[in-house]
C-alpha positions in Angstrom: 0.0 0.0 0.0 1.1 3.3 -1.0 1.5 5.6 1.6 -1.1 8.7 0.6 1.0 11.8 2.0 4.0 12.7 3.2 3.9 16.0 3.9 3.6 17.1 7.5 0.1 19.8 7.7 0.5 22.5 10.0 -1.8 21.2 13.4 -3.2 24.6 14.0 -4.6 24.7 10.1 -6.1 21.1 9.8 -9.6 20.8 10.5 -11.1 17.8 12.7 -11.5 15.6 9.5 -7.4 15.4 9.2 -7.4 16.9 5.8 -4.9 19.9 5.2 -7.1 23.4 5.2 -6.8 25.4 2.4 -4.7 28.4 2.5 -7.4 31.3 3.0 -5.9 34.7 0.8 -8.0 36.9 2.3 -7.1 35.8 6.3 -3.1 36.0 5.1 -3.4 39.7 3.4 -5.3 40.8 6.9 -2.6 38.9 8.8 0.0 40.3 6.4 0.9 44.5 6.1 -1.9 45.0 4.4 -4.0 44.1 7.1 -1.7 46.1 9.5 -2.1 49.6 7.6 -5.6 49.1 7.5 -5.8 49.0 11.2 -3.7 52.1 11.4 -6.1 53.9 9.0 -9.0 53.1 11.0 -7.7 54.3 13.8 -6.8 57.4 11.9 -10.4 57.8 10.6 -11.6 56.8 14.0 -9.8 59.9 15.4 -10.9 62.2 12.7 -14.2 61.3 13.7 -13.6 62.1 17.4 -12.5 65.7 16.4 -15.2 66.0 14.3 -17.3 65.4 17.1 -15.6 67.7 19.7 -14.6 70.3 17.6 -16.7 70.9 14.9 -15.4 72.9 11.5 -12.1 74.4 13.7 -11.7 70.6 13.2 -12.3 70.0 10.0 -11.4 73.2 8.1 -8.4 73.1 6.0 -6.3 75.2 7.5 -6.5 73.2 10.7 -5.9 69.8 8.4 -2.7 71.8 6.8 -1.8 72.8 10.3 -1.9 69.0 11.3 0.5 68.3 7.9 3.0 70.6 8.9 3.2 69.6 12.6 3.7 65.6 11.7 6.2 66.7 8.5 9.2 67.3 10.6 8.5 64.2 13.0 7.7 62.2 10.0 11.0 62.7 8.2 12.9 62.0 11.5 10.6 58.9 11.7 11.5 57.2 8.5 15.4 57.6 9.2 14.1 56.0 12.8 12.7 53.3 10.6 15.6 52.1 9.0 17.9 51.8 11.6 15.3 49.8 13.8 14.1 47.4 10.9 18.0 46.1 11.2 17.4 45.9 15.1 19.5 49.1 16.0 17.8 51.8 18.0 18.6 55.6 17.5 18.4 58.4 20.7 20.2 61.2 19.6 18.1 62.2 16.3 16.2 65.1 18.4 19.6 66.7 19.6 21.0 65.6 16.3 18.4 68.2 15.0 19.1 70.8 17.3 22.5 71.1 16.6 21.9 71.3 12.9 19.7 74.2 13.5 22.7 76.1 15.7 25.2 75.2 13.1 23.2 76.1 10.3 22.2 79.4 11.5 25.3 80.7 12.9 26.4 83.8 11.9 29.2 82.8 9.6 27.0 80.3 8.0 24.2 82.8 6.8 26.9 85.2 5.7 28.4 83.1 3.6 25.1 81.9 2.4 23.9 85.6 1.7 27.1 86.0 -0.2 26.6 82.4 -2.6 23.1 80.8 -2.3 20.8 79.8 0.8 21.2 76.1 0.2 24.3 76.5 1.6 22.4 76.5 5.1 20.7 73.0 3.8 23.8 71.4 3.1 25.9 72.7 6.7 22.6 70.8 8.5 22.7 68.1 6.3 26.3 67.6 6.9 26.0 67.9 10.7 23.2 65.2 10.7 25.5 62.7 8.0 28.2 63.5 10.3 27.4 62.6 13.7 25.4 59.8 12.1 28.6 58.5 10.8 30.2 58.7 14.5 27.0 57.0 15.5 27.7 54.2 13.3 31.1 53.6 13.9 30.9 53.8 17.5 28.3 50.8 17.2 29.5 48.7 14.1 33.1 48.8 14.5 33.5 49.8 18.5 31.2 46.9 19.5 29.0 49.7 21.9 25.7 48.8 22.2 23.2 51.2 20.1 21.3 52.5 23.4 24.2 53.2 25.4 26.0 54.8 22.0 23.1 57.2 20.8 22.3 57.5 24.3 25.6 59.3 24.6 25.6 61.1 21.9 21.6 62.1 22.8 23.5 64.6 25.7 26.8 65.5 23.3 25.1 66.6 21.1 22.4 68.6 23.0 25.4 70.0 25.2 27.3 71.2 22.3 24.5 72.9 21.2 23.9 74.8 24.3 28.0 75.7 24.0 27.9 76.9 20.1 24.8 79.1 20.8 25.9 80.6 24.3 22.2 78.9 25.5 20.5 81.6 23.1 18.2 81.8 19.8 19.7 82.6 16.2 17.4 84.1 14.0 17.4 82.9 10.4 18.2 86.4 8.6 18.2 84.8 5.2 14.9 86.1 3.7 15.5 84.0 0.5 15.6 80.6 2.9 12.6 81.7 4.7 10.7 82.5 1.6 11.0 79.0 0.1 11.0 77.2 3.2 7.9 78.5 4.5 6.3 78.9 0.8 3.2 76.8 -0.6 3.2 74.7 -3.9 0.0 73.5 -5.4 -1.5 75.6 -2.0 0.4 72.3 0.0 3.1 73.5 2.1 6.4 72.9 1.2 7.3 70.9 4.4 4.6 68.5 3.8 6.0 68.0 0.2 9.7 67.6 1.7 7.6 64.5 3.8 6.2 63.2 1.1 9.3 62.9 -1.0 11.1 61.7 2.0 8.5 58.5 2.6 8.4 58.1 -1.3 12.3 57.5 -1.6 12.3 55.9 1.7 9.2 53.5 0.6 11.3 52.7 -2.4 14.5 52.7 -0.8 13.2 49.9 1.7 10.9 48.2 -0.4 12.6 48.2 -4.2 16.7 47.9 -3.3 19.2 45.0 -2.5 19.8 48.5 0.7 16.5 47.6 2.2 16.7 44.3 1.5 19.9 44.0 3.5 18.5 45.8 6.2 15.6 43.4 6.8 18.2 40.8 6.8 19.9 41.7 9.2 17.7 43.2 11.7 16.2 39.1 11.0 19.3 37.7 11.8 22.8 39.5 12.1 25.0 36.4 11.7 23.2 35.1 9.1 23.2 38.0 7.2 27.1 38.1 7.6 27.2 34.5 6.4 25.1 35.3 3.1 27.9 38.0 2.3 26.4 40.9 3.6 29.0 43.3 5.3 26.8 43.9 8.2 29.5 46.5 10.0 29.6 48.8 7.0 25.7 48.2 6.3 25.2 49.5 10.2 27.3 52.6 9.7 25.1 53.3 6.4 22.1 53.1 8.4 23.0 55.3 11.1 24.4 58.0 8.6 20.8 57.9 6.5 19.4 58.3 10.0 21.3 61.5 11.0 21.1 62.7 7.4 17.1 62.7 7.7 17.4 64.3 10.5 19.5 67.1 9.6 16.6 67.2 6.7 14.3 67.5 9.8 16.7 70.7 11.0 16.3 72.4 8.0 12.7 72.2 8.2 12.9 73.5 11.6 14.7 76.6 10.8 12.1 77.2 7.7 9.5 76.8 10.2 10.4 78.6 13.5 13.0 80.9 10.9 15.3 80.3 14.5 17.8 78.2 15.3 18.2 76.9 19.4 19.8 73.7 21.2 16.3 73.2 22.3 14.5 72.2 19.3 14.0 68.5 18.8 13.6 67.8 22.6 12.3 64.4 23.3 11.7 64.3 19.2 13.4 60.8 19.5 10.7 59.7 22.0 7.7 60.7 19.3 9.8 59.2 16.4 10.3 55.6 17.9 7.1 55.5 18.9 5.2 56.5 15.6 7.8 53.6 14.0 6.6 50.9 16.7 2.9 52.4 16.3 3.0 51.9 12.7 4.1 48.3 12.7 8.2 48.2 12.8 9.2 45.7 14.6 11.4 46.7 17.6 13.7 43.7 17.6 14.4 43.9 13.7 13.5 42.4 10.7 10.2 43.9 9.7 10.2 47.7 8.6 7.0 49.7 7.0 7.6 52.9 5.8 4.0 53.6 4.8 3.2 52.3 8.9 5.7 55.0 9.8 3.5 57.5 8.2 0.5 56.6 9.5 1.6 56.6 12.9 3.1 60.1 12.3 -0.2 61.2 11.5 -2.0 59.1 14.3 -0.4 61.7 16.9 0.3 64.3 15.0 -4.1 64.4 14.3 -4.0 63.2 18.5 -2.0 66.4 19.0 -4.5 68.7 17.4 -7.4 67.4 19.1 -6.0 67.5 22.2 -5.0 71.4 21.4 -8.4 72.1 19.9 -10.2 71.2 23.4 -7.8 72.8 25.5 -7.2 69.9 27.2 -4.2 68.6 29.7 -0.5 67.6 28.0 -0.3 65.3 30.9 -3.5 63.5 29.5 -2.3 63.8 26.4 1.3 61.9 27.1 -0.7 59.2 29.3 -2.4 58.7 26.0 0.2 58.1 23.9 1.9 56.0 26.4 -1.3 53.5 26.3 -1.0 53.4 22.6 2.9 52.6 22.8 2.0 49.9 25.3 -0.8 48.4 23.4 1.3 48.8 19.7 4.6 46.6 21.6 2.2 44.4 23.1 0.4 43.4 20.1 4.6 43.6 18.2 5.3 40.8 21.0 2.1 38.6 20.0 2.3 38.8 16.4 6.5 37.7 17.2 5.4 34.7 19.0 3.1 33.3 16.7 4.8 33.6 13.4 8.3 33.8 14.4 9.2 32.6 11.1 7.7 35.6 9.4 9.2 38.7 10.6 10.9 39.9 7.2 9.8 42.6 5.0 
């Protein structure tokens, strides 16, 4: 007698009759990121519907809605640097001090000379720099001086804020540079710039994630470091990539800053790094590695950044308002940990 089946069915997926159950498409695409963004948009729509309900048209006017865009523009670009770095199971402290030292340096006195002189995008390119550049010491500090990525970023979290403090005597630069001002605080198709800055950062970081050998390298090893190393990925010099495209979008975050407050101070960006982990975890990036959503990332962004407005459209407590957002942290890990238990063998992408 032949023997009728040798393939061992999954217990949890055969039915009582002993016959393998079907795979169901539509349970796996719910189970699956699909599933995941569509929770995030209904809780989005379920908070649009709370404002609408306790606020009326200063609600849902479209100033207010461009107000909301602008607010979660700088946290979102921040967020998606945030992204890549935890997707390969690293963690990143210092991107809110990282941003207020781009503002100091980049409106220093010097700086916006010499930019009045040649072009205002010399301002761009000083915060840029800044942010590539104490991403770069981030990295190495964790890739190639074996320092654990808390403790690392942590560190540089308080460098960076104290240098800051020291380059700007504890004071406010104002942005004299009307050109930089103009276009940084300008409208295009009556959309904001800052909101199109975020939405050309989550397109390239979308594609860089989702369409490149980059991303898929990342995934890999935020999956599994050492088995990343043994497929051939250089896992060191991959880190120190990661954690200079995390500074870098977080010097983009700087300059958005200065176009928006047109000042630069060692206290923008406080506890920034707080809002940006939590709108990665929040949108579905797994905290110990190996699954990264940019599109999440952005959804979370504007879960607070809409949770924001309604608290500051019914005057009500920021103490309420962080208890809040530390339920929703709780609830998003919580919920990370399940979904890691029971399909541990399906944390990539």
């Amino acid at each position: 007698m032949s023997e009728p089946n040798t393939t061992v069915a999954d217990p949890t997926n055969t039915p009582p009759g002993g016959t393998e159950a079907r795979p169901n498409p539509l349970r796996n695409a719910l189970g699956g990121s699909a599933g995941r963004s569509l929770g995030l948009v209904l809780a989005l729509g379920l908070l649009v519907a709370v404002g609408a309900v306790t606020s009326g048209d200063r609600f849902l006017n479209v100033e207010n809605w461009l107000t909301i865009l602008r607010y979660a523009s700088i946290l979102g670009v921040v967020s998606i640097g945030v992204t890549f770095v935890i997707t390969a199971g690293g963690i990143d402290l210092s991107v809110g001090s990282v941003l207020g030292l781009a503002t100091v340096v980049a409106s220093l006195t010097s700086v916006q000379l010499a930019a009045a002189q040649s072009s205002w995008l010399l301002m761009v390119l000083v915060a840029l720099a800044v942010g590539a550049g104490v991403g770069l010491l981030n990295g190495v500090v964790i890739a190639y001086g074996n320092v654990v990525a808390f403790i690392a970023t942590l560190a540089t979290l308080v460098g960076a804020r104290g240098l800051a403090e020291l380059i700007s005597g504890r004071s406010t630069q104002i942005v004299t540079n009307r050109d930089f001002s103009k276009v940084m605080r300008g409208e295009f198709l009556g959309i904001p710039v800052l909101v199109w800055i975020f939405i050309l950062a989550a397109a390239v970081g979308w594609f860089l994630l989702n369409r490149t050998t980059f991303g898929r390298r990342t995934v890999a090893i935020g999956g599994n470091r050492e088995a990343a190393r043994l497929a051939g990925v250089k896992v060191k010099r991959h880190l120190v990539a990661l954690y200079v495209l995390s500074g870098l979008f977080a010097g983009i975050g700087a300059v958005m800053m200065l176009g928006r407050t047109t000042a630069g101070t060692s206290t923008h960006g406080l506890l920034l790094e707080l809002d940006a982990i939590a709108a990665v975890v929040v949108g579905g990036t797994l905290l110990i590695g190996g699954r990264g959503t940019i599109m999440g990332t952005v959804l979370g962004v504007l879960i607070f950044a809409t949770l924001t407005n309604i608290f500051t459209q019914n005057n009500l407590d920021t103490s309420v308002q962080a208890i809040v957002k530390g339920m929703i942290i709780v609830v998003a890990v919580l919920l990370q940990q399940r979904f890691a238990s029971r399909r541990p063998s399906k944390r990539g992408g």
